[in-house]
PAKOLRO-245068 format. One record per residue: residue in one letter; x, y, z of N, C-alpha, C in turn. Coordinates in steps of 0.1 Angstrom, whole numbers, plus 5000, padded with zeros to 4 digits. Example, Ala and Ser with C-alpha at 12.3 -4.5 7.8 and 13.67 -1.06 7.14 Angstrom:
BEGIN
A513249435078512349555078513249675078/S512849785071513749895071512950005079/
! end
This chain:
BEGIN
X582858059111583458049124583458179131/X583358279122583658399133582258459130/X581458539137581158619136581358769126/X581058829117582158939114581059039107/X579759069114578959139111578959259122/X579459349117579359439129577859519134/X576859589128576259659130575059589133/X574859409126573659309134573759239144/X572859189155573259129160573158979157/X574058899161574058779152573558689163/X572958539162572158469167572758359176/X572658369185573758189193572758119186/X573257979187573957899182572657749193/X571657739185571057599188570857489176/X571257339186571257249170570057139170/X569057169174567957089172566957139185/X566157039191565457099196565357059210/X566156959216566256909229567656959232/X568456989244569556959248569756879260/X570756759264570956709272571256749286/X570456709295569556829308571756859313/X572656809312573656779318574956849309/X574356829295575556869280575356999279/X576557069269576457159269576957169252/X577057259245577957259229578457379232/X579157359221580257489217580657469203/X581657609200582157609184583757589188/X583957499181585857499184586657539171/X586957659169587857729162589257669158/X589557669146590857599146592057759141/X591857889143592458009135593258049155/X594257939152595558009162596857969156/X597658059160599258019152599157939162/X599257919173599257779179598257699183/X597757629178596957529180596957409192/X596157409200596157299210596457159202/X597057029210596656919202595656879203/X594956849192593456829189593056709201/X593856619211593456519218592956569228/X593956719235593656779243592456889244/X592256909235591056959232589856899240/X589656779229588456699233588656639245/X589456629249589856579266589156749274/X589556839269589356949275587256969277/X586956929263585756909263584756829268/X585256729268584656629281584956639296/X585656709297585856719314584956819317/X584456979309583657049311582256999305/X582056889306580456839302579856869287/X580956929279580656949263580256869254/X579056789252578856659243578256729228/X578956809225578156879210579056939210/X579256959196580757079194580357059177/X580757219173580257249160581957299156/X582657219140583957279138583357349123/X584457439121584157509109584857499096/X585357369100585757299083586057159089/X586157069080586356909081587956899087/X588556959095590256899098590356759101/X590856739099590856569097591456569110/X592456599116592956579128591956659143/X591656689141589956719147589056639152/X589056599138587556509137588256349140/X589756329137589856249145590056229160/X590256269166590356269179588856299187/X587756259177586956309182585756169179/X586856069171586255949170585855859182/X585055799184584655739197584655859204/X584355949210584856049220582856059226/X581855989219581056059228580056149224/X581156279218580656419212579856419200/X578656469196578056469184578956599173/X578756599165579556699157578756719147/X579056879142578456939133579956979125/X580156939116581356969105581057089091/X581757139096581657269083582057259071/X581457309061582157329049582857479045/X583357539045584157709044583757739028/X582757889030582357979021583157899007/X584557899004585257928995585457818992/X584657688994584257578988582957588983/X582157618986580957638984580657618962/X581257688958581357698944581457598938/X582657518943582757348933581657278939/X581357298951580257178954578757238946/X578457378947577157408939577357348926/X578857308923578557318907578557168901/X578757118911578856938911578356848920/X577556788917576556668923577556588930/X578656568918580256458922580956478933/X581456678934582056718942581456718956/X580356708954579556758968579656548973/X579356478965579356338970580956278973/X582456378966583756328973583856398984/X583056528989583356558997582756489010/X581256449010580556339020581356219024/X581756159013582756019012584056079019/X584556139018585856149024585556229040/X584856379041584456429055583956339064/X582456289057581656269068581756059068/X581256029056581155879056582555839062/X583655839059585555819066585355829081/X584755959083584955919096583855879104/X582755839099581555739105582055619111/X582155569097582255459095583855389100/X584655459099586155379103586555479112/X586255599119587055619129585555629143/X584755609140583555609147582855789151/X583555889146582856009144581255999146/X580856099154579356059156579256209151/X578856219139578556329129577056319129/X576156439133574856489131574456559121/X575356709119575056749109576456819098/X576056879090577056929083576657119072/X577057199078577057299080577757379070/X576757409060577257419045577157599045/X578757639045579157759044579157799059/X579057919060578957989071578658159070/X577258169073576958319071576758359060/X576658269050577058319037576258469032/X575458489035574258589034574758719042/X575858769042576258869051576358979040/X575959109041575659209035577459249030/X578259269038579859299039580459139026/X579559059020580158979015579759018997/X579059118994578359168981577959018978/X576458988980576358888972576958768968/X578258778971579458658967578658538968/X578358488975577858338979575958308974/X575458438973574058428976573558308963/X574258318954573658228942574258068943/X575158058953575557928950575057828965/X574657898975574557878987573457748988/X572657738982571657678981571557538972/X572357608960572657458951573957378960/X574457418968575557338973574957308983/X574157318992573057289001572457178997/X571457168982570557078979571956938973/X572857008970574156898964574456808980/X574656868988575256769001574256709005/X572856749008571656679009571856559003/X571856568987571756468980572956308979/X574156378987575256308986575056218995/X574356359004574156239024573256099021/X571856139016570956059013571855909004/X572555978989573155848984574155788990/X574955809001575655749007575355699019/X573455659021573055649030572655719044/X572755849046573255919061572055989056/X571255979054570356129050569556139062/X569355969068568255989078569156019092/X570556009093571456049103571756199107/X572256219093573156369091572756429084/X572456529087571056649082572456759083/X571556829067572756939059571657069064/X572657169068572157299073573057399069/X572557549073573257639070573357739079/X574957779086574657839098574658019091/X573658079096573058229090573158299098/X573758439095573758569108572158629106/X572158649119570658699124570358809117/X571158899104570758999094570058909081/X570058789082568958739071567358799076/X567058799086565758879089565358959101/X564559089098564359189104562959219110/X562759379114561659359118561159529119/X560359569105560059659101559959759119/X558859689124558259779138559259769150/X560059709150561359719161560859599169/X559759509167559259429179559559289173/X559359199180559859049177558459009162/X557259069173556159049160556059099147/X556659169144557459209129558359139120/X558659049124559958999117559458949105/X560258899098560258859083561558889080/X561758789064562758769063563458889053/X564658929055565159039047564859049030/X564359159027563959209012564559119000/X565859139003566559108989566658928990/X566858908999566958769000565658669005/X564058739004563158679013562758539004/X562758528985562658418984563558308980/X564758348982566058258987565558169002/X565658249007565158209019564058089022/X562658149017562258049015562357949011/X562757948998563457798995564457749001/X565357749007566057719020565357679025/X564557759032563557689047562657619042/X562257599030561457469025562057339025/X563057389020564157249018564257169031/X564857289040564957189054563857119058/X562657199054561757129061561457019058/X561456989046561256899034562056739041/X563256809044564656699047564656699062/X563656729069563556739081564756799093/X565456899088566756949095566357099094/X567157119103566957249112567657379108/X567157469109567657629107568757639113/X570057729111570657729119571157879118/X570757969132571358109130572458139147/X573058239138574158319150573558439156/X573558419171572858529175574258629188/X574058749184575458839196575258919204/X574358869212573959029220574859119219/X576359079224577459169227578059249213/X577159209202577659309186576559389187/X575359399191574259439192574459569200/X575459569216575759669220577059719215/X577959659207579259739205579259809192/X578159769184577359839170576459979176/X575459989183574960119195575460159209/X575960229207576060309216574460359227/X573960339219572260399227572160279236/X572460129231572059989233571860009247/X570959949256570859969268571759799275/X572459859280573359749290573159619292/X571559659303571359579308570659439302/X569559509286569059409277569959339273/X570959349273571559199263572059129273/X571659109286571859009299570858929298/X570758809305569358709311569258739323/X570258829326569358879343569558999344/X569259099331569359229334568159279338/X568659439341567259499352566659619337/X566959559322566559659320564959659318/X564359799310562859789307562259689300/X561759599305561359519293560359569281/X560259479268559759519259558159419255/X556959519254555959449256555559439239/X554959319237554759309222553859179219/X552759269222550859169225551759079241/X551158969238551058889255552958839256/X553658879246554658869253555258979261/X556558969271557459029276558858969272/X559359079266560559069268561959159278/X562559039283563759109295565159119287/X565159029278566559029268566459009252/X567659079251567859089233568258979228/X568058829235568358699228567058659231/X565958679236564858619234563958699225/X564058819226563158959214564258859197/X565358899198566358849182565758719178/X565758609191565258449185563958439178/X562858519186561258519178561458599171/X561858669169561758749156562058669147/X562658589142563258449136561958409133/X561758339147560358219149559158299137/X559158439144557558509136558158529121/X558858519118559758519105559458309095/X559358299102558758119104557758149096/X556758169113555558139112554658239100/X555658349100554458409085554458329072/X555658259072556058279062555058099056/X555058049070553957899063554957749072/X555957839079556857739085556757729101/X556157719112555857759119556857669134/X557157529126557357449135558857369131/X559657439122560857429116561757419131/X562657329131563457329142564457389137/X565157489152566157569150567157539157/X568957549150569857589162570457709161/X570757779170571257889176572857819175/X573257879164575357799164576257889168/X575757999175577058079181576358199188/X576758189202576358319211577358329221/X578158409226579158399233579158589240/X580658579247580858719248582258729251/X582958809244584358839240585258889254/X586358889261586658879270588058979272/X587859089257589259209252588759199245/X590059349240589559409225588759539225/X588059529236586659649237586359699254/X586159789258585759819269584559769274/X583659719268582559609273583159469271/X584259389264585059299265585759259280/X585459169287585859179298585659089302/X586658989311585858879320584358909331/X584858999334583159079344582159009340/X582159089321581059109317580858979309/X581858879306581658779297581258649310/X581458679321581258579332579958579332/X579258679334577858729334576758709324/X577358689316576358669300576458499302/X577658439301577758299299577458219308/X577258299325576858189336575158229335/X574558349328573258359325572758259313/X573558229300573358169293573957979303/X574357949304574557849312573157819319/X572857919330571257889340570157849326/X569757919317569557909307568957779304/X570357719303570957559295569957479307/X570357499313570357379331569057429328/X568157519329566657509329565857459321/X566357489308565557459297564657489294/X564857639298563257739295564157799285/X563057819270562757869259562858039258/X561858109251561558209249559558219247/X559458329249558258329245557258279239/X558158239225557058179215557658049212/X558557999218558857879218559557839229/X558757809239559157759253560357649253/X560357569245561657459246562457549244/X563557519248565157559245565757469240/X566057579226566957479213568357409217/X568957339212570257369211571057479212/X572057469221572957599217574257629219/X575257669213576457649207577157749212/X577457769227578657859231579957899223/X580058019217581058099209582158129222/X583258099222583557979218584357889228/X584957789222585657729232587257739235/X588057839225588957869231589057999221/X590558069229590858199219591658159203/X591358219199592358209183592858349178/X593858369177595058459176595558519163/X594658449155594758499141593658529132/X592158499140590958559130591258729130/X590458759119590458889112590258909125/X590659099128590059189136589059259125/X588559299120588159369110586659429120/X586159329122584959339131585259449145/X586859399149587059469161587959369171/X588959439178589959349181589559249190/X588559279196587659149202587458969200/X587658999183587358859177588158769182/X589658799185590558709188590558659207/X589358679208589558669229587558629228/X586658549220585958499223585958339235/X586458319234587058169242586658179256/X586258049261585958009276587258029282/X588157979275589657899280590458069267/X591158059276592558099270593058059254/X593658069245594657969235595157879243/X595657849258596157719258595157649268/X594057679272593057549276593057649292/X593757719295593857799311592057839312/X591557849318590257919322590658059326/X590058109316589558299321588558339334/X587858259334586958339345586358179350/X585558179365584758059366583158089357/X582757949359581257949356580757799362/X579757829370579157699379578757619368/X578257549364578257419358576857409359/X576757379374576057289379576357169381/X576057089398576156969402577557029407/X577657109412578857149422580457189413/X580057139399581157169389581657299385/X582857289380583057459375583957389366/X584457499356585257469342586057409353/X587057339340588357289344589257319333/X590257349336591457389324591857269321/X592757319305593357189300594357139305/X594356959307595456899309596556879297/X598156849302598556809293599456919284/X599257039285599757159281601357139283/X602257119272603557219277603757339274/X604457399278605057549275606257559276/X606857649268608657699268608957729276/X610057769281611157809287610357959293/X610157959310610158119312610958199313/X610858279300611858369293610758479287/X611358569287610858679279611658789268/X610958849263611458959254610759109257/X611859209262611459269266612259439261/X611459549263612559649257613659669268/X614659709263616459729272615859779280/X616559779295616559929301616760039299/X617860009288618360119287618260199271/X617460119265616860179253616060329257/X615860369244615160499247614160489233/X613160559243611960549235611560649226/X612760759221612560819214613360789202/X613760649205615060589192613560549181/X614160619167613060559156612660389154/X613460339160613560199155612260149163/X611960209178610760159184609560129181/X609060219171607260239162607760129150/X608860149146608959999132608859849140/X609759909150609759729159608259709165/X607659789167605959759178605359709164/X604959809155604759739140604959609135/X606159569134606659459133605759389136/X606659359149605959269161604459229157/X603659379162602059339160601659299148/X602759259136601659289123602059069125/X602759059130602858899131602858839144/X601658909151601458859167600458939170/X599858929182598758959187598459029196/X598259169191598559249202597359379205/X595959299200594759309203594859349220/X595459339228595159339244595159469246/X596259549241596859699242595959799237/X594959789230593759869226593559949239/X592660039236592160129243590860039252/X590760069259589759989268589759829270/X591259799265591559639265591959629280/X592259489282592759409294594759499296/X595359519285596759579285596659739281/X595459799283595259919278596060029287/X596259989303596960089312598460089310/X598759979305600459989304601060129297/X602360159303603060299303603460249287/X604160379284604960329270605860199266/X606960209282608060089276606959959279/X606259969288604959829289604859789280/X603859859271603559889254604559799245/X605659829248606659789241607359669243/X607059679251607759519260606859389256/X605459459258604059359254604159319239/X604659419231604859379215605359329214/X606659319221607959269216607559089222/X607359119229606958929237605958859232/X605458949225604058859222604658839208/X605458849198606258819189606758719189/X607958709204608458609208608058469208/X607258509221606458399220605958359209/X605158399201604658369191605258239179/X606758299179607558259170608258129180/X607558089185608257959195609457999204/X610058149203611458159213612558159201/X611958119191613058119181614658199184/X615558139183616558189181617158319172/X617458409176617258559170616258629168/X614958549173613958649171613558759179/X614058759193614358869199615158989195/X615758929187617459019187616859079173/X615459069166615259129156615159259158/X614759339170614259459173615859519177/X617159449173618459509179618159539193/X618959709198619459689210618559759217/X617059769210615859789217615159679225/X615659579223615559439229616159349243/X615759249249616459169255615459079263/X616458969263615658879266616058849281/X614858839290614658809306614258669312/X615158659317614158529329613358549341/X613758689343612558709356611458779350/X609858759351608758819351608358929349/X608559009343608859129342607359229352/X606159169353605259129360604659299359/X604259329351603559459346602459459349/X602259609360600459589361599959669351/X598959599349598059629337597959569332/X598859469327598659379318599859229317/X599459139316600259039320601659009302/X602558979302603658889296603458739296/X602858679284602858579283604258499282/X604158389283604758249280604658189272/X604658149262604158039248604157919250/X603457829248603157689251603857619240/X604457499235604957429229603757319222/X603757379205603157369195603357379186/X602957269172603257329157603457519157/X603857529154603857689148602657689134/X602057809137600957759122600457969119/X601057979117601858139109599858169100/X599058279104598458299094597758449097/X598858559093598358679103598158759091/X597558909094597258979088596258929075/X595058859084593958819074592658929073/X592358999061591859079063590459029053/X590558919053589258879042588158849056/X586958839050585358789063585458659071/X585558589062585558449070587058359062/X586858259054587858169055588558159042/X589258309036589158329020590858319025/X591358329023592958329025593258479017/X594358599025594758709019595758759018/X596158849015597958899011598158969019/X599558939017600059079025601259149018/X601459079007602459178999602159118986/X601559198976600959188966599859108968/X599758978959598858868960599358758963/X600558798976601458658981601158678993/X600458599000600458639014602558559021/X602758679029603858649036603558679050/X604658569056605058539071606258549074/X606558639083608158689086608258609100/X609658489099609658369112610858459118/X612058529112612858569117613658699111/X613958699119614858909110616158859100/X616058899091616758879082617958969086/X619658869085620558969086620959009075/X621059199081621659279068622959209059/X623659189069624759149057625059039049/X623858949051623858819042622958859030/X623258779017622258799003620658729010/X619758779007618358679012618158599001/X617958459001617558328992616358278995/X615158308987613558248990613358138980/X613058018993612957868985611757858985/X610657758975609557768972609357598976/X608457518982608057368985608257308979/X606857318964606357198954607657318944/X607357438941607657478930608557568935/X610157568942610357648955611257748944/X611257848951611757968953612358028959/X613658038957614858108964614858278957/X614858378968614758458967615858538970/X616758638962617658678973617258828970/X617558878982617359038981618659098987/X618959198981620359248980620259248965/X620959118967621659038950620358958949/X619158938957618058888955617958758947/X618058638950617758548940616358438936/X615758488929614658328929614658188924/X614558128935614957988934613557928931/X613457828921612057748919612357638912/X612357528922612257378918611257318923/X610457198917609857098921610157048932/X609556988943610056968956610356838953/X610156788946610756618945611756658948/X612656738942614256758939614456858951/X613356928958614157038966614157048980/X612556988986612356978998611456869000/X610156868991609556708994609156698982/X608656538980608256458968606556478961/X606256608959605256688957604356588945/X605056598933604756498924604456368926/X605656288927604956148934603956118943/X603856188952602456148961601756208955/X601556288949600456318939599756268929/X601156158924601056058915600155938923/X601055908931600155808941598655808944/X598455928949597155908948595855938941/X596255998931595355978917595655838910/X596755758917596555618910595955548921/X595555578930594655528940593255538939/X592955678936592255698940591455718928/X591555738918590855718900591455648893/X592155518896592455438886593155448875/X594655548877595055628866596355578874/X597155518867598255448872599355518861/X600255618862600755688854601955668859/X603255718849604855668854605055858854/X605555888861606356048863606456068852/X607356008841607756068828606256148822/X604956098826603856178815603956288821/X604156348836604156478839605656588829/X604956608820605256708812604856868813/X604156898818603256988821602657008833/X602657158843601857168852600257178852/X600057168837598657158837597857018836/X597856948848597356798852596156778846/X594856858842594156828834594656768820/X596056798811595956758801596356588802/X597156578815597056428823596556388823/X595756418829594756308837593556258826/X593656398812592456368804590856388809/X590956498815589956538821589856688820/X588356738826588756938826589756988833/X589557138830591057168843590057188855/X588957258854587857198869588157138874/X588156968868587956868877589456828880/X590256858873592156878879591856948893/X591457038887591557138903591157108912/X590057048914589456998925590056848929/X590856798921591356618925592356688931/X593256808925594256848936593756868947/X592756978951592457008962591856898970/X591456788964591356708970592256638981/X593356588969594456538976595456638987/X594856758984595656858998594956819011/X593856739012592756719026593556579027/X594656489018594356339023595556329030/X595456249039597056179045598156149035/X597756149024598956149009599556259012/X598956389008599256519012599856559024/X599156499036599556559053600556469057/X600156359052601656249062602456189053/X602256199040603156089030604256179024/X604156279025605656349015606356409027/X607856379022608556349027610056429021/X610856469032611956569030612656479015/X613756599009614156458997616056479007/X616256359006617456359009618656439007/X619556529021620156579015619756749014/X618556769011618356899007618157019021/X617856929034618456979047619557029049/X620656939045621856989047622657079043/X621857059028622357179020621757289021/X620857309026620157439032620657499042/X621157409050621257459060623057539062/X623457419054624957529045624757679042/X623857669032623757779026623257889035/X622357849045621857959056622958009063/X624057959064625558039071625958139060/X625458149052625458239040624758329034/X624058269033622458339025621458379040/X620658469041618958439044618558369039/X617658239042616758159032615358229036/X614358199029613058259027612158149019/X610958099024610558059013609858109002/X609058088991608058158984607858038974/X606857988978605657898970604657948962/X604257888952603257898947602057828954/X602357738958601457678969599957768972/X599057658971597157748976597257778983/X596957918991595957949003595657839011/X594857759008594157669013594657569019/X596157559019597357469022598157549031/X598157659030599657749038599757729051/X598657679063598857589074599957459073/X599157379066600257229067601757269060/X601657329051602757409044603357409057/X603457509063604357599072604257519086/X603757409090603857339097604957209092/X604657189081605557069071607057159073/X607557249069608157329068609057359085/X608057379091608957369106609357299110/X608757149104608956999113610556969106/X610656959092611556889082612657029083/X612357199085613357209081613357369089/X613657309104613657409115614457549112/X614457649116615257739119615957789105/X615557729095616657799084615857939077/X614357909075613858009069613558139078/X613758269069613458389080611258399070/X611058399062609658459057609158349047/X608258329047607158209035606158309030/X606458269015605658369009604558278999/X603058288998602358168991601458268978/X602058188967601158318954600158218952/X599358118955598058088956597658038939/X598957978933598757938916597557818920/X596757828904595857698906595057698911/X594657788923593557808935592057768924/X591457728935589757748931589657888936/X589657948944589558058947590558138952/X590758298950591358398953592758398944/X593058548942594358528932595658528930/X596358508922597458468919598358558917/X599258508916600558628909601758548901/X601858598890603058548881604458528892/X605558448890606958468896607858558893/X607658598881608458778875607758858885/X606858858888606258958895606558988909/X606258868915607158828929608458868927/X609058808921610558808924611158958919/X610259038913610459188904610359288918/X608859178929608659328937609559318946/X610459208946611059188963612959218955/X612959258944614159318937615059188933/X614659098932615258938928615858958916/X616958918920618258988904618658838897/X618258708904618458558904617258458902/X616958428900616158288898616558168893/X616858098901616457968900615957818899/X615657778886614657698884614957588872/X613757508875614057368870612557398859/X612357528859611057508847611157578838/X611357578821612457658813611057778811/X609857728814608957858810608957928823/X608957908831609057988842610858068843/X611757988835612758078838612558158825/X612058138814611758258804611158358809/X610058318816609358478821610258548827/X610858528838611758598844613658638837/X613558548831614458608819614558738818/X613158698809612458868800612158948809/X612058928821611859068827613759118834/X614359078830615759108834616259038846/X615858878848616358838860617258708855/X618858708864619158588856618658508867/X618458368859618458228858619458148858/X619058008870620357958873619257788870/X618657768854618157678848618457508860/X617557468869618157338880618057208869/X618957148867618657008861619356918870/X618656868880618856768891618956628886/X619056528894618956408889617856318886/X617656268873616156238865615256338866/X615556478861614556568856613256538853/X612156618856610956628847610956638836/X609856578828610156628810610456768805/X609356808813610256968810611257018811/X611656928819613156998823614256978810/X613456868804614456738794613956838781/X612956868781612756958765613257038763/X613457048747613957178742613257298745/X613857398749613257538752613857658750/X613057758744614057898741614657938754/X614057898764614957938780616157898778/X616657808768618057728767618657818765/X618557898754619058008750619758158751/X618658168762618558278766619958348773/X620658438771621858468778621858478794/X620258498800620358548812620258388821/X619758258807619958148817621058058817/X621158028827622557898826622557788836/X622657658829622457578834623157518845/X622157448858622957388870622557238869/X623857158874623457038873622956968894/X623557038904623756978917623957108922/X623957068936623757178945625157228944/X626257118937627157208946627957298935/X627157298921627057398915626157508915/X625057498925624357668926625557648932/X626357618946626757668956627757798949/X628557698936629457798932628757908923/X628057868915627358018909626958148920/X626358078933626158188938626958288948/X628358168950629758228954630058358942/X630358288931630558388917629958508919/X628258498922627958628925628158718934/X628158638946628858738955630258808956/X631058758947632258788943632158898934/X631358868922630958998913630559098923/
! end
């Protein structure tokens, strides 16, 4: 989905080899804490003549709203899948059956292709992907075909334009890069073979923010720079010289007439002093005339498909590349238009309908603060490390603002961020306050937040779609300021975790018992869905392979399965009761959560979490147990780094580990326990554990401690 090659220029974005004289495509990003509703989207996209749109993983709520809609689609699979599907013919056919055949067939999704990885070939990635990229390629091929779609929905792979180069600097040089040239080939035999199309990312605008020498005017379609002569062509720009270079990369190689899409070419609008609407109006109403003409390049006169990067901003891709990443978008995060662009037939964008937004209010620093109080550099900190504050760069759109500007801009874009939350202003103390009039700063504008799930996923420092930490190998999300004088308590989902700091405690129960019914719909749908009709009492063990009687592989993957299904998204369900009592305890405690919960879930997580159990948690912490990919961390560990003097839990080996590292245990035996919970265990034993039967025994254990 992102781009994240700095020093190549990467390739826009065509998906076959006609485009509709009228249509236009784009890439729709789903990486914002706040997310449009997926209806309004495609409403957004149809009013601006969008009939192609490329997403960069299967969201089900995406792809529904996109049913009947019209739009052809190209659906992604994310790098960090890529491994189970290379490694399983099976995997790669549940994933067909559930992405692509589900929503053909019963929501009417008009799916073309399916877009296996993304970039995987990026030098910044060491090889990670290079050996699997291709068997999970020939895997989805083969799924498409046996589930009938082969001759529909053609499997592709979208590639940054550093898969091939060009010894002599000219387009006529190209060929495909050294280390990877007979990877490659095989790739581009395959497609040809399956009759589906190349698919590469091309950036003029990385091309100039990687040189400095880059001449200006070449990466325009109507620049005045020198063009470049190479035999009977001319070239005027760095998207027609980048695209043949490609083509002559083809044709040496025995492929001459392989159709290509171009899946991402855009131009970033912040972040960078060439970032600008100016300059981003100018590139995209050039690429637009483009579109409407339907003139080619040089060596291939048609004009491919091609996939405008992108169609809105997202507020939480890596910067890593450069703070730019997060301000690619036509539209704003909430559907507003940045700049015009003629259409054609008298049209120009149109912003999104349908938008609400909060309350115009802001957060802003006191008047009467001073900016030489220490607390200012921790609060701007703060702020930016869980909000967006890419604008304030040097050469950005907020780059002129004075100091307290600076500061006011942090502090609001926090705010907002965090929906207006109650005390989240008041986290920065009496450096703070919140405004109803506009505070109306030139240089740079004070947003307003629009009214949306909250969907928390900041400080991502991995390439593309690997999920990362931010405190050890837990990634955390700070929703609200923790008050000093309360103990902090971190509750954990499936496996929750009450955390207190101070007196620090870790809390870890099964959400059947604590927040939702994790287990039973879990149950449910492995008896649906593999014919394994089991009673709760066999869950003995968190290791579901020894259940289910299968590997722990193919465990892993039936879970991760069931994290994509409406079992997972819409069937589990608060457990009674455990609202209330949270929310007791929040007049007392900080709550926090900290899950063991995947990566790969910490969206619906923390959306689940807002919906069922508003305002009580101040931070969510996810240690990623069980993952197919990226790693984990023991709960001694967690609860050791965050000074957790308490735990607990309803799992007697999880309260032994933390035992033994000196933490007491407050052993949960709720009503109708897990087996585990029912077995004999040396945790029984242990002096530092002791058993609770109901909440309204933590309540008193944890009064006791406060008393001690």
């Amino acid at each position: 989905m992102v781009c994240l090659q700095y020093l190549l220029m990467t390739i826009f974005f065509l998906l076959g080899e006609n485009l509709v004289a009228d249509g236009f495509a784009c890439n729709w990003g789903l990486q914002a804490s706040h997310p449009l509703p997926p209806d309004i989207v495609v409403k957004l996209m149809k009013d601006n003549g969008f009939d192609k749109v490329k997403l960069f993983e299967a969201d089900p709520y995406a792809l529904e709203a996109l049913g009947k809609s019209g739009i052809q689609v190209m659906v992604g699979i994310p790098n960090d899948m890529l491994v189970g599907i290379a490694s399983s013919v099976r995997v790669a056919e549940q994933w067909v059956e559930k992405n692509v055949s589900h929503f053909i067939s019963n929501l009417g999704v008009d799916i073309r292709y399916v877009a296996v990885g993304n970039e995987p070939f990026l030098k910044t990635y060491n090889n990670k992907f290079t050996q699997i990229t291709f068997p999970a390629l020939q895997n989805i091929q083969a799924a498409l075909i046996k589930a009938g779609l082969g001759r529909d929905v053609k499997a592709t792979v979208p590639l940054n334009a550093d898969v091939y180069q060009s010894d002599s600097g000219a387009p006529s040089g190209g060929d495909f890069r050294p280390d990877i040239h007979s990877l490659m080939l095989s790739i581009v035999k395959f497609l040809s073979d399956n009759a589906a199309p190349l698919t590469i990312n091309i950036y003029p605008f990385l091309s100039l923010y990687a040189d400095s020498h880059f001449p200006l005017e070449f990466a325009f379609f109507d620049g005045g720079a020198a063009p470049i002569v190479d035999g009977p062509a001319t070239y005027t720009n760095v998207f027609d010289a980048n695209y043949d270079t490609l083509i002559t990369a083809l044709e040496k190689n025995g492929f001459p007439n392989l159709p290509v899409i171009v899946g991402e070419i855009g131009w970033p609008t912040d972040g960078d002093a060439n970032a600008n609407p100016r300059l981003a109006r100018r590139f995209n109403q050039g690429l637009i005339a483009r579109i409407k003409g339907g003139r080619g390049t040089p060596k291939r006169p048609t004009l491919p498909d091609i996939y405008m990067f992108s169609l809105l901003d997202e507020d939480i891709k890596s910067i890593d590349p450069g703070n730019f990443e997060r301000h690619w978008g036509l539209f704003y995060f909430d559907g507003v238009v940045k700049y015009p662009l003629d259409l054609g037939r008298g049209r120009n964008l149109t912003a999104a309908k349908g938008v609400k937004y909060l309350a115009r209010q802001w957060c802003v620093m006191a008047p009467d603060a001073d900016l030489a109080d220490p607390g200012v550099g921790a609060g701007v900190s703060t702020a930016c490390t869980y909000a967006d504050c890419t604008s304030l760069g040097v050469g950005s759109s907020c780059g002129q603002l004075d100091a307290k500007g600076n500061v006011s801009y942090a502090f609001n874009m926090y705010y907002q961020t965090v929906n207006q939350q109650k005390g989240a202003c008041e986290r920065f103390g009496k450096l703070s306050v919140i405004t109803r009039i506009d505070p109306g700063y030139h240089g740079g504008s004070l947003e307003v937040g629009f009214s949306a799930p909250l969907r928390f996923e900041k400080n991502r420092n991995d390439l593309k779609s690997d999920r990362v930490s931010i405190r050890g190998n837990s990634t955390g999300v700070s929703l609200l300021h923790p008050s000093p004088e309360k103990v902090m308590i971190a509750v954990d989902v499936d496996e929750a975790i009450f955390i207190l700091s101070q007196y620090n405690i870790c809390y870890w129960c099964p959400s059947l018992f604590v927040l939702g019914n994790f287990i039973s719909t879990l149950n449910r749908f492995i008896g649906d869905r593999y014919a394994l009709n089991l009673p709760l009492s066999d869950y003995h063990v968190h290791e579901y392979f020894k259940i289910w009687k299968c590997s722990r592989d193919e465990a892993d993957h039936r879970v991760h399965e069931f994290f994509k299904t409406p079992y997972f998204k819409k069937e589990m369900n608060p457990i009674p009761g455990a609202r209330e009592a949270l929310e007791k305890l929040s007049k007392i405690f900080n709550l926090s959560v900290v899950t063991s919960r995947q990566n790969v879930i910490k969206d619906h997580t923390i959306e689940w979490i807002g919906k069922h159990y508003p305002s009580i948690f101040q931070e969510i912490h996810f240690g990623n147990h069980f993952a197919l990919d990226g790693k984990s961390r023991p709960k001694s560990d967690i609860c050791k780094s965050l000074g957790a003097k308490v735990l607990i839990d309803d799992n007697p080996t999880y309260a032994m580990d933390c035992a033994a590292a000196g933490i007491k245990v407050l052993l949960f035996y709720y009503q109708n326990p897990y087996p585990w919970c029912k077995t004999e265990h040396a945790a029984h034993q242990h002096p530092l554990v002791t058993k609770v039967h109901s909440w309204e025994e933590v309540e008193q254990q944890l009064s006791s401690l406060l008393v001690s």
